[in-house]
C-alpha positions in Angstrom: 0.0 0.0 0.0 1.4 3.3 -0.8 -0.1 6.6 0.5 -0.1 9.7 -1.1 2.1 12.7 0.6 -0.4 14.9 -0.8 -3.7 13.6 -0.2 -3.0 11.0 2.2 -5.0 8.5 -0.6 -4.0 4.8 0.0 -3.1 3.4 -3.3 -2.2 0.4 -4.3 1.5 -1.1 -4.5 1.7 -0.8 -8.1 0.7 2.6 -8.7 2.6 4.5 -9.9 0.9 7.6 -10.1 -2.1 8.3 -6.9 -5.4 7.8 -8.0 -6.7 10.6 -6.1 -4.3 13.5 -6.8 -2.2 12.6 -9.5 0.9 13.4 -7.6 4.0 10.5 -8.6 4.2 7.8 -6.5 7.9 7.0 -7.3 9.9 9.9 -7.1 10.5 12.7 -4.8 10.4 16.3 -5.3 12.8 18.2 -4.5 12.1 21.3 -1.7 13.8 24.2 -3.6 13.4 23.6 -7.9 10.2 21.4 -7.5 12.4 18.6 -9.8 11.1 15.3 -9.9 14.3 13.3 -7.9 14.4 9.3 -7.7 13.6 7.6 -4.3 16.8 6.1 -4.4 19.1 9.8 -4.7 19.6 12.2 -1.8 20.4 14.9 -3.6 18.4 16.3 -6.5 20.2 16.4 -9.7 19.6 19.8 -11.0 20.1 21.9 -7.7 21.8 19.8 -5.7 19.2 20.4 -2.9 18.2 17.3 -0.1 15.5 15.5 -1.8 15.7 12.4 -0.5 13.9 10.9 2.9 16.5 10.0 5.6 15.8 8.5 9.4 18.1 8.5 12.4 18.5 4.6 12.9 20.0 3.5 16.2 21.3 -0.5 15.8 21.8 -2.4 19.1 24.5 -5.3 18.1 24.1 -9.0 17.9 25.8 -11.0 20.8 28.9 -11.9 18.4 29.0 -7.8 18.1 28.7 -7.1 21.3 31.5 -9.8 22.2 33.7 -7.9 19.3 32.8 -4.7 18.3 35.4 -4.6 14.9 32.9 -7.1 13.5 29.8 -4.5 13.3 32.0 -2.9 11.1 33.4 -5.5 9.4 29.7 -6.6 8.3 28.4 -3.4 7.7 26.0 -3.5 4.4 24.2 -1.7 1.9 21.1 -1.7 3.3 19.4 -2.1 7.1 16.7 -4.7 5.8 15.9 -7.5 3.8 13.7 -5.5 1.4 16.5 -2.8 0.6 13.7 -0.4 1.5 16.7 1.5 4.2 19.8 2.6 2.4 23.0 3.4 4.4 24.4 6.6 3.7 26.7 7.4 6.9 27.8 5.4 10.1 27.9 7.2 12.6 29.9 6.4 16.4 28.4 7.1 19.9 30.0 5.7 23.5 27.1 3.8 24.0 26.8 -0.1 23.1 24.3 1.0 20.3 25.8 2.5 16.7 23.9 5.1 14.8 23.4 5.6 11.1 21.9 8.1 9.0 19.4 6.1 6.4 17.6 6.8 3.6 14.6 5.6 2.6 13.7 3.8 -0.7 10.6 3.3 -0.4 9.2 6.4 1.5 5.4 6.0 0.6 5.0 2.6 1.2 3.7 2.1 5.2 6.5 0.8 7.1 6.6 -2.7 8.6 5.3 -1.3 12.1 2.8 1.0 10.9 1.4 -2.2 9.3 1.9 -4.9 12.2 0.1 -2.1 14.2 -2.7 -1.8 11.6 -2.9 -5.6 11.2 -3.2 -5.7 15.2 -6.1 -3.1 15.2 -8.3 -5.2 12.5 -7.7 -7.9 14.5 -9.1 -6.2 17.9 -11.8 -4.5 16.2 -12.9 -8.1 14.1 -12.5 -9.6 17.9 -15.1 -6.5 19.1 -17.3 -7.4 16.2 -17.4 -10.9 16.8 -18.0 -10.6 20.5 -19.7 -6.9 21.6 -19.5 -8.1 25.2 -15.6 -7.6 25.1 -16.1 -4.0 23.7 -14.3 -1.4 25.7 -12.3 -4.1 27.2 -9.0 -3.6 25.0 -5.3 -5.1 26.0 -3.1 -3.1 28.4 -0.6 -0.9 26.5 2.3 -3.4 27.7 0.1 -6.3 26.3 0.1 -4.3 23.4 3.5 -4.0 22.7 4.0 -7.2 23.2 1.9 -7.7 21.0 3.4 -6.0 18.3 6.4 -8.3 18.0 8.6 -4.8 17.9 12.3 -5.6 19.3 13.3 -4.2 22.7 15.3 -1.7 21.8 11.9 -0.2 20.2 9.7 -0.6 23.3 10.8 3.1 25.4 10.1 4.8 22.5 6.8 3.4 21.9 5.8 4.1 25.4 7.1 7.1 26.4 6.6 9.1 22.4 3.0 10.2 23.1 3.4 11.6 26.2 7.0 13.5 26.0 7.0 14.3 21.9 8.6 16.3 21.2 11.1 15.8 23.8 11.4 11.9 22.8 11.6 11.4 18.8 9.0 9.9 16.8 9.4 6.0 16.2 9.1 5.2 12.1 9.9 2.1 12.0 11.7 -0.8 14.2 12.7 -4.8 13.2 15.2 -7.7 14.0 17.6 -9.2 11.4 20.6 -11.1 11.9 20.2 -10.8 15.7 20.7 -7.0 15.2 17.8 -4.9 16.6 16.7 -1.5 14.6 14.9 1.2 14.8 14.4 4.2 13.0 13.8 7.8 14.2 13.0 11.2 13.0 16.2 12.9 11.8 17.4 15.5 14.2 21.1 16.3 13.3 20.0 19.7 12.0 18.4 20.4 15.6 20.8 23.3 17.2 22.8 21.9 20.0 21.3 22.7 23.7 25.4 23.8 24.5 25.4 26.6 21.5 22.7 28.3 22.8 23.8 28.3 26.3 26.8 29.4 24.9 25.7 32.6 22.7 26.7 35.4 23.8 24.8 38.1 22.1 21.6 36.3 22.7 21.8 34.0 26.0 19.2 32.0 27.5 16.9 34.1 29.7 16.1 32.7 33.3 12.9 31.5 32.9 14.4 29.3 29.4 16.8 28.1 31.3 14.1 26.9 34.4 11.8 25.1 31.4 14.8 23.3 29.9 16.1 21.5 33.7 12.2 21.2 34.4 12.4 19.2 31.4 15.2 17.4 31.8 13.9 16.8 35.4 10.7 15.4 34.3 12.3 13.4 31.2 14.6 11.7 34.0 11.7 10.3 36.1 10.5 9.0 33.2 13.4 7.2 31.4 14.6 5.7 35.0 12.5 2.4 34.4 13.8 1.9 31.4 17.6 2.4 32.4 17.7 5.1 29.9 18.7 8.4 32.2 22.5 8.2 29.7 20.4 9.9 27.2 20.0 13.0 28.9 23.8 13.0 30.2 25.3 12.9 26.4 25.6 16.6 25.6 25.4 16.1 21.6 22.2 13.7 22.4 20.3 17.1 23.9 18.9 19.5 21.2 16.6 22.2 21.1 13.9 22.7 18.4 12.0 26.1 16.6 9.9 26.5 19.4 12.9 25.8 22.2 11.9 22.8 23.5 14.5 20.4 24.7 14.5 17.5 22.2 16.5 14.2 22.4 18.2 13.0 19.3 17.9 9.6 20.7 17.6 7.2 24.1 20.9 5.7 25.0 21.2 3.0 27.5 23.0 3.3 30.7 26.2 1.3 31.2 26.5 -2.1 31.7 26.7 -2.4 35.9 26.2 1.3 35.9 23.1 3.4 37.2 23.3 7.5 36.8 21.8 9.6 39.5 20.6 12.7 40.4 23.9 13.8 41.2 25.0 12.9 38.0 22.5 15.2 36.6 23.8 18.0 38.6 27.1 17.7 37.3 26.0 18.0 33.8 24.1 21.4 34.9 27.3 22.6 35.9 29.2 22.0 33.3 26.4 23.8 31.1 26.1 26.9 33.3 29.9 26.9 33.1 29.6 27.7 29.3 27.5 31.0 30.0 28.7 34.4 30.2 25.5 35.4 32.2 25.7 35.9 36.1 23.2 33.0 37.1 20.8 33.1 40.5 21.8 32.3 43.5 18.7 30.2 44.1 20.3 27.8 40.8 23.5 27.8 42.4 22.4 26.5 45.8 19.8 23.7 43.8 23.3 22.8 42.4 25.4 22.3 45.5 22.5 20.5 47.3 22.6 18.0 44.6 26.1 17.8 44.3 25.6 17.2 48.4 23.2 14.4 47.6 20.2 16.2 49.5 18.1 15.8 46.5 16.9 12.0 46.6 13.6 12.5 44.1 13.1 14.5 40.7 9.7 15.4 42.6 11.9 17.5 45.0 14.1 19.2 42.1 10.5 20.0 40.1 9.0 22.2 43.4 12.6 23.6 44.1 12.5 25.4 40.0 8.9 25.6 40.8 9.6 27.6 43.9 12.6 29.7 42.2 10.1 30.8 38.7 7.7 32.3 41.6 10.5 34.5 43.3 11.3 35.6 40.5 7.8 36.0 38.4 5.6 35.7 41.4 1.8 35.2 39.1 0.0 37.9 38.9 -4.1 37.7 40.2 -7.0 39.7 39.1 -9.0 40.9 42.3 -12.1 40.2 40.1 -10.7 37.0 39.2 -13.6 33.9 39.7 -13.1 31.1 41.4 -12.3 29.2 38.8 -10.2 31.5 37.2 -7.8 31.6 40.5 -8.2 27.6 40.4 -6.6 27.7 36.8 -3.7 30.1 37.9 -3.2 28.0 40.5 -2.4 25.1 38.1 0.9 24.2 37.2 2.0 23.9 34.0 4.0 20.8 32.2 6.1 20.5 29.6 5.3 21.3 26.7 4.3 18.8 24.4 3.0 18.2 20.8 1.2 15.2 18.9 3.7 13.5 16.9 4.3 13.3 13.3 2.0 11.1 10.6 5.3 8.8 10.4 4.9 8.0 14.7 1.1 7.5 14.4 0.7 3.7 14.9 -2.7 4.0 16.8 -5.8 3.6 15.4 -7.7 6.8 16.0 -6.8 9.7 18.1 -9.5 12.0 19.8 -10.2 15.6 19.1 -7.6 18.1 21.5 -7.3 14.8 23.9 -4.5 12.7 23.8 -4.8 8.9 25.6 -1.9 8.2 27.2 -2.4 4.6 29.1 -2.5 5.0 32.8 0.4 2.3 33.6 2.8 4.5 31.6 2.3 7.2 34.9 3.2 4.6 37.5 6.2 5.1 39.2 7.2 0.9 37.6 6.4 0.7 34.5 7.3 -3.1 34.5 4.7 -3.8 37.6 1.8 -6.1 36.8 -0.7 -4.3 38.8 -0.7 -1.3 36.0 -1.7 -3.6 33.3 -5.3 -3.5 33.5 -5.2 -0.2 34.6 -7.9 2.5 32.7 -6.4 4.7 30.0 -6.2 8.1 30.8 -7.0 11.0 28.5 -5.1 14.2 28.5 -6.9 17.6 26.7 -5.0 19.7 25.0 -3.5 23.2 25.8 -3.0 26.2 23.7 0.8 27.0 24.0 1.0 29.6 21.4 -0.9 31.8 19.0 0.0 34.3 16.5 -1.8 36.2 13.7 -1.3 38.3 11.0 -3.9 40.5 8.6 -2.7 42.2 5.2 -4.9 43.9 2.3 -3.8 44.6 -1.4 -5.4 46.3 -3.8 -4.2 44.1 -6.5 -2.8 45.1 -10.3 -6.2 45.8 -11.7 -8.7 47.1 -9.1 -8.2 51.2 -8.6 -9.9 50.7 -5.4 -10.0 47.9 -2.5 -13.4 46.6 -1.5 -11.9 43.7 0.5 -11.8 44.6 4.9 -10.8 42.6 7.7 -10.8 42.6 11.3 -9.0 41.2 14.3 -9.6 41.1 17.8 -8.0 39.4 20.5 -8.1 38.8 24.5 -5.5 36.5 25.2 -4.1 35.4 29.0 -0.6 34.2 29.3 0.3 31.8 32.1 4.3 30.8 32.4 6.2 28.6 35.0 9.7 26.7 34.7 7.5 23.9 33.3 6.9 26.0 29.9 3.5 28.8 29.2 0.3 28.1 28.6 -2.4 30.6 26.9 -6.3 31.3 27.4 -7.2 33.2 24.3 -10.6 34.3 22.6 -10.1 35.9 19.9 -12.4 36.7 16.7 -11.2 37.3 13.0 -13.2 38.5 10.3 -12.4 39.0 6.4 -15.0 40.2 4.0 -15.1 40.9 0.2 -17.1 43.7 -0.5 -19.0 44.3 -3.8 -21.5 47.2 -5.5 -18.8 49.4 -7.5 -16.9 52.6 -6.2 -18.0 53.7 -2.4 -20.1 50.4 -2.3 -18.2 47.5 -1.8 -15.9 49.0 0.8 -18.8 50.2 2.7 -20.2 47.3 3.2 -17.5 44.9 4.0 -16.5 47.6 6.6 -20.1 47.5 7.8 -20.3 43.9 8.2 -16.7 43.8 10.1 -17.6 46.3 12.3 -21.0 45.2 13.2 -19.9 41.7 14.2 -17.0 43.3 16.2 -19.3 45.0 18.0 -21.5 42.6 18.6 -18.8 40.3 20.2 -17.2 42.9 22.2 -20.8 43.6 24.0 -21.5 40.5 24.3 -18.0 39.1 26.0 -17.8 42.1 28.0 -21.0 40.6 29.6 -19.5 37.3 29.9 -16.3 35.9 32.1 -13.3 35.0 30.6 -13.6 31.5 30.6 -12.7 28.2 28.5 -16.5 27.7 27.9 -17.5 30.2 26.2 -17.1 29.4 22.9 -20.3 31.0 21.3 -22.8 28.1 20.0 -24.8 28.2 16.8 -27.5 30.6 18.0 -24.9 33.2 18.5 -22.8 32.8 15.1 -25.9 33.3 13.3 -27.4 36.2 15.3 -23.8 38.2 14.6 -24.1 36.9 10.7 -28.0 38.6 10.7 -26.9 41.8 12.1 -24.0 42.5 9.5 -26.7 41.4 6.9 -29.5 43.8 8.2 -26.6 46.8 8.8 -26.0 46.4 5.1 -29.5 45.4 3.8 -31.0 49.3 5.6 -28.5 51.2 3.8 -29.8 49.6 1.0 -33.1 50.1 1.7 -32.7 53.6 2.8 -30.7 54.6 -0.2 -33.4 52.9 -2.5 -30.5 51.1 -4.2 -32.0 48.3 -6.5 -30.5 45.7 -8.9 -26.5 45.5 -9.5 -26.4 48.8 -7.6 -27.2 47.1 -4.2 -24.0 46.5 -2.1 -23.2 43.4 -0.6 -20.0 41.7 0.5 -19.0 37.9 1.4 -17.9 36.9 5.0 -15.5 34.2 6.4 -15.3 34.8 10.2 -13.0 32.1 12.5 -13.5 32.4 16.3 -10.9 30.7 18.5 -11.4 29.2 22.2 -8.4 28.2 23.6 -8.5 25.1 21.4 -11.7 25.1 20.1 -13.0 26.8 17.3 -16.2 28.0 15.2 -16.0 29.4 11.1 -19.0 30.8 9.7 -19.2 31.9 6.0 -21.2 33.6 3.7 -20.3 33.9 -0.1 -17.0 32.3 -1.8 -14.0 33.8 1.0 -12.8 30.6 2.6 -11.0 29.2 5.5 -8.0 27.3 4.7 -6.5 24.5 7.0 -2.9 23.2 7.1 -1.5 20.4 9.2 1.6 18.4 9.0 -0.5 15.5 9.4 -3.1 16.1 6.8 -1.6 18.6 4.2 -4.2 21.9 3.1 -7.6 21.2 3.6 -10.4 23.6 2.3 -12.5 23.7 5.4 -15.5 25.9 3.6 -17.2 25.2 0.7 -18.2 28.3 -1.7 -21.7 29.5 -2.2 -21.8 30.0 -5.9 -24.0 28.0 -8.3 -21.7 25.1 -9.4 -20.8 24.2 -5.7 -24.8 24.3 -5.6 -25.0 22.1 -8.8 -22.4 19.5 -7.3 -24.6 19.4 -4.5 -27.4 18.9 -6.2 -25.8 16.0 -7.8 -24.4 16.9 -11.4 -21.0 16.1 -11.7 -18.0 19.1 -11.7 -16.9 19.4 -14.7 -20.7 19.5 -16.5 -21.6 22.2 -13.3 -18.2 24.4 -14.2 -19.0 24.2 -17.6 -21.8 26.9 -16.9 -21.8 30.9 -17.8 -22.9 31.5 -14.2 -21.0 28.6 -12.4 -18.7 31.4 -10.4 -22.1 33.6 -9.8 -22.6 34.1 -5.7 -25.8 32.4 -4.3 -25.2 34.2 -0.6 -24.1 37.1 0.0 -24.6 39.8 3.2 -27.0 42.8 2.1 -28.7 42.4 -0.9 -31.6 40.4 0.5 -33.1 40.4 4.1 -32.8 37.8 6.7 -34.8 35.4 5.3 -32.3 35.1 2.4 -28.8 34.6 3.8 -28.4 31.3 5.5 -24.5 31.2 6.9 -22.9 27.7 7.2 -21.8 27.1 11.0 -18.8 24.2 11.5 -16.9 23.8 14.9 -13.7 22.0 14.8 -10.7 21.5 17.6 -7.2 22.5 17.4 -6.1 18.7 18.3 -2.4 19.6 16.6 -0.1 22.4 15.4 -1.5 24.0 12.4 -1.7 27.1 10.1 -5.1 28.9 9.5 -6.0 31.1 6.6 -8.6 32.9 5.7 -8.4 34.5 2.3 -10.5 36.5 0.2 -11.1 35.5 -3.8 -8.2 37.6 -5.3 -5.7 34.9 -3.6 -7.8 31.8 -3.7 -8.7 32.1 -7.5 -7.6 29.3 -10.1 -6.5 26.7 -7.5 -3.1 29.3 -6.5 -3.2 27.7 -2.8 -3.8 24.1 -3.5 -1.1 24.3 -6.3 1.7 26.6 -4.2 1.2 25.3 -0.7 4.3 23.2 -0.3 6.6 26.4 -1.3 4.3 28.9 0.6 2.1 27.6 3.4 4.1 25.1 4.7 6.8 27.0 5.9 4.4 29.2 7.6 3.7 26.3 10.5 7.5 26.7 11.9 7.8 29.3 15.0 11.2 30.3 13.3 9.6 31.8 10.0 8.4 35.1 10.1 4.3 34.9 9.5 4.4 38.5 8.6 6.6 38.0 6.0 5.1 34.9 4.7 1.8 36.3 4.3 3.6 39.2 2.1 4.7 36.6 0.0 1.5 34.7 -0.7 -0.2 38.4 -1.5 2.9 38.8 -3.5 2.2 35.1 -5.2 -1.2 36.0 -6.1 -0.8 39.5 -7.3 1.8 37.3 -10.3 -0.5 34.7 -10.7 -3.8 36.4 -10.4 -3.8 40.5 -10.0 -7.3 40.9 -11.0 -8.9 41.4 -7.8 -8.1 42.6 -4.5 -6.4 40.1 -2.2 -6.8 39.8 1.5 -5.5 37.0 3.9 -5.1 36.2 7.7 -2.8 33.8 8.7 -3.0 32.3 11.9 -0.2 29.9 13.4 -1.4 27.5 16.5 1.0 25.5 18.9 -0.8 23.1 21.6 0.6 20.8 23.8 -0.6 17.7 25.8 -1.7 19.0 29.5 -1.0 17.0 32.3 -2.6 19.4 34.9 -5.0 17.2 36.1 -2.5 14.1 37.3 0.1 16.6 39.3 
């Protein structure tokens, strides 16, 4: 089965081209001339660029290995599997008893032999649940489930621990045995900054409160990684690296020495030598944590947690509202964990993940993981947290317009919470794009109108209410603010006696975000774009304009395209009263990092998003590209490609992490 990087389409094995999309199924292409570069190649051969797919594989030796260590590289082959699916391109030497290579991958859209064990093992439960609905509900523990699998050992921490510390633990791709050699591959992290360069920079050092997050983290990852004598990883300074959002990532576990088990104190020592690289005069609350470790009176990571806990207070003590509810102080009083994201497509072996929640099984929280008495244990579901949230509006009045009709909107209330354990945010916030029609002094006025009126409407109406994570306004309320833009409009109208093509009007898209739910409502043919590592763009409204209407009515695209009138509006805010504009309400979650767009006609047109989002939308999900600048570029993009209309967009980038408050 092969699946479609584009579309996510499964296709079968021997196409070569996805039945779905059209996209090639056996070559790459390659990120900077778009050049169509053989799964087998790294490099593309016309720019030289990285086109190929590469994984981090760690190899635990055989026993005859391990007994002579010159004979791992005496036997070293071609490829990592029987399949020649894995292609060695570098070997590379830790001071652990595992060796590391750099891979890559042959065979990138085929599902890899775990992903498919995994799936095999799901039919099988759900065939057993179909069989027998009395055992419904009733599913293995997770150890029974790796078990299960049939993965090797060496793959088993990763499998366990991934969901709950990603991004902190890399994403598992793939994992076998062969010739009594255990493998597994990981997400490539080489090109991850070093934890020890930024401590070391010296025009932009760590602040404080970084440096608290990053040994909360390591703190927490320790606790973790003790039952699986694993605590070595986080003592290798090359093995610690930080990603775009600064996050302490690990490029891989490492096993402790034979005989040998780290310690606390260990850890201490390796915070020394890391607060020895900075030129910054450090608190003397950190110093004194150090020396009591060094002096062994720190026995538990629980102790280490409250004393960072304890220091992030003294020195941001949290601020409270007087007016602040009940609930609102209980929130404050919360404290926060690391920060955490869902991992990538290539780590998702489970068969369904809910919406913002992610189902961690309770036995991985026990203090031993190896105990029986956690195996029937209940699996526990975390919710997810907003950890950041950024926006950006521009407006262009395109190459052929002498006027701009398009307006947009923005308005946010957002609440900022930060501890050593990372930040967590509380936001509403409402945007609104509009495309405005009716000729000179018409269109503009009305897609101002209907901006202003809803922002009204939502700022009287959440000055009422409290600032709280359940407020997210229901379907009543999305179409009440939709009615009164219309009527706003549809009375100038009236009063003005406008009639025919000389009534104004404008389309609508308006997103409202609630922590990490959200509502869109639309009216007209501006959309709401989606992108998510997981799942590509997605369209998330559907135009109203006759041939959407035709689809829907059942004739088939290309007949309902074919039509003079196919691109003609069917909704639209003004021209008609109440009775005639029926907005389309959808609620969705922000279960995983992802870019949102809302975009007016003049960039949308002629398929520019779905054809350039690779090279331009993409990009925009990483914390370390500028989301100004990026929207710039798409306006830029469309004013080439299309330039007869005016072109609007808001971009808007959301982070969210796993929370764990609820089990501290």
């Amino acid at each position: 089965m092969l699946v479609c990087p584009q579309c996510q389409f499964e296709n079968l094995t021997c196409n070569k081209f996805c039945q779905e999309c059209g996209t090639s199924l056996t070559q790459n292409t390659c990120p900077n001339c778009d050049s169509l570069v053989a799964f087998d190649q790294l490099n593309c051969q016309n720019c030289g660029a990285v086109a190929g797919i590469v994984w981090w594989a760690v190899i635990a030796p055989s026993d005859l290995e391990k007994a002579s260590p010159a004979a791992l590289l005496m036997d070293t082959p071609e490829f990592l599997d029987l399949q020649h699916r894995y292609k060695l391109l570098e070997l590379v030497f830790t001071s652990g008893a595992e060796q590391c290579a750099i891979v890559l991958d042959c065979q990138p859209f085929q599902l890899s032999l775990l992903e498919a064990v995994s799936l095999q093992q799901t039919d099988a439960e759900s065939d057993l649940e179909a069989k027998h609905p009395a055992t419904e509900g009733q599913g293995l523990s997770f150890q029974e489930s790796l078990e299960n699998l049939a993965v090797p050992a060496i793959a088993k921490p990763y499998l366990a621990l991934c969901g709950q510390f990603y991004p902190a633990i890399p994403a598992i791709h793939d994992a076998w045995e062969w010739s009594g050699r255990q493998v597994v591959l990981l997400e490539e992290r080489s090109h991850f900054v070093p934890l020890i360069d930024l401590w070391r920079d010296a025009d932009q050092p760590p602040q404080t409160m970084q440096i608290l997050h990053w040994l909360y983290q390591m703190t927490q990852l320790w606790h973790a990684l003790e039952p699986w004598q694993k605590q070595q990883s986080l003592l290798e300074l090359d093995n610690l690296r930080v990603d775009d959002d600064h996050t302490l990532c690990l490029k891989q576990l490492c096993s402790n020495q034979p005989n040998e088990t780290p310690t606390l104190q260990d850890l201490g020592n390796l915070w020394r030598q890391l607060f020895a690289e900075s030129q910054k005069t450090q608190v003397d609350a950190i110093m004194q944590l150090l020396v009591d470790l060094e002096a062994g009176k720190l026995r538990h990571s629980e102790e280490i947690t409250n004393r960072l806990e304890a220091i992030a207070n003294e020195l941001e003590p949290p601020t409270v509202d007087p007016e602040s509810t009940l609930e609102e102080l209980a929130e404050l009083a919360i404290e926060q964990i690391t920060p955490m994201t869902s991992p990538p497509a290539s780590a998702d072996i489970s068969a369904s993940v809910a919406p913002t929640r992610l189902e961690v099984p309770a036995d991985l929280l026990a203090d031993d993981l190896d105990s029986s008495e956690g195996d029937d244990m209940p699996t526990v579901v975390l919710p997810m947290q907003l950890f950041a949230l950024e926006e950006i509006g521009r407006t262009d009045i395109g190459r052929q317009r002498d006027h701009n009709e398009d307006y947009f909107g923005i308005e946010t209330q957002v609440q900022k919470l930060e501890s050593p354990s990372g930040k967590t945010l509380h936001a509403r916030n409402l945007y609104i794009l509009c495309d405005g029609m009716g000729g000179h002094a018409s269109g503009e006025v009305a897609s101002a109108l209907a901006v202003d009126t809803i922002r009204k409407f939502f700022k009287e109406r959440w000055q009422e209410a409290a600032f709280t994570s359940t407020s997210l306004p229901d379907l009543e309320t999305m179409n009440q603010a939709v009615q009164l833009a219309n009527k706003a409009i549809f009375d100038v109208n009236q009063q003005n006696a406008r009639s025919g093509s000389g009534r104004m009007g404008t389309t609508l898209v308006m997103l409202v975000i609630q922590d990490t739910e959200a509502v869109v409502a639309h009216v007209g043919d501006s959309r709401l774009y989606r992108y998510t590592r997981k799942r590509g763009l997605e369209q998330i409204t559907v135009d109203h304009e006759v041939g959407q209407r035709e689809i829907q009515r059942g004739v088939d695209p290309e007949t309902a395209y074919a039509r003079p009138d196919a691109y003609q509006l069917t909704q639209a805010l003004g021209p008609r009263d109440e009775h005639f504009v029926k907005p389309e309400v959808q609620y969705f979650e922000l279960n995983e990092d992802m870019l949102l767009l809302l975009c007016s006609d003049g960039l949308s047109d002629n398929n520019l998003l779905e054809t350039n989002w690779e090279t331009h939308i993409s990009p925009l999900l990483s914390s370390q590209t500028n989301l100004d600048k990026g929207v710039s570029q798409l306006i830029e993009m469309a004013n080439r490609f299309n330039g007869h209309d005016n072109i609007t967009a808001i971009a808007i980038r959301a982070k969210v992490r796993p929370s764990l408050d609820h089990l501290r």
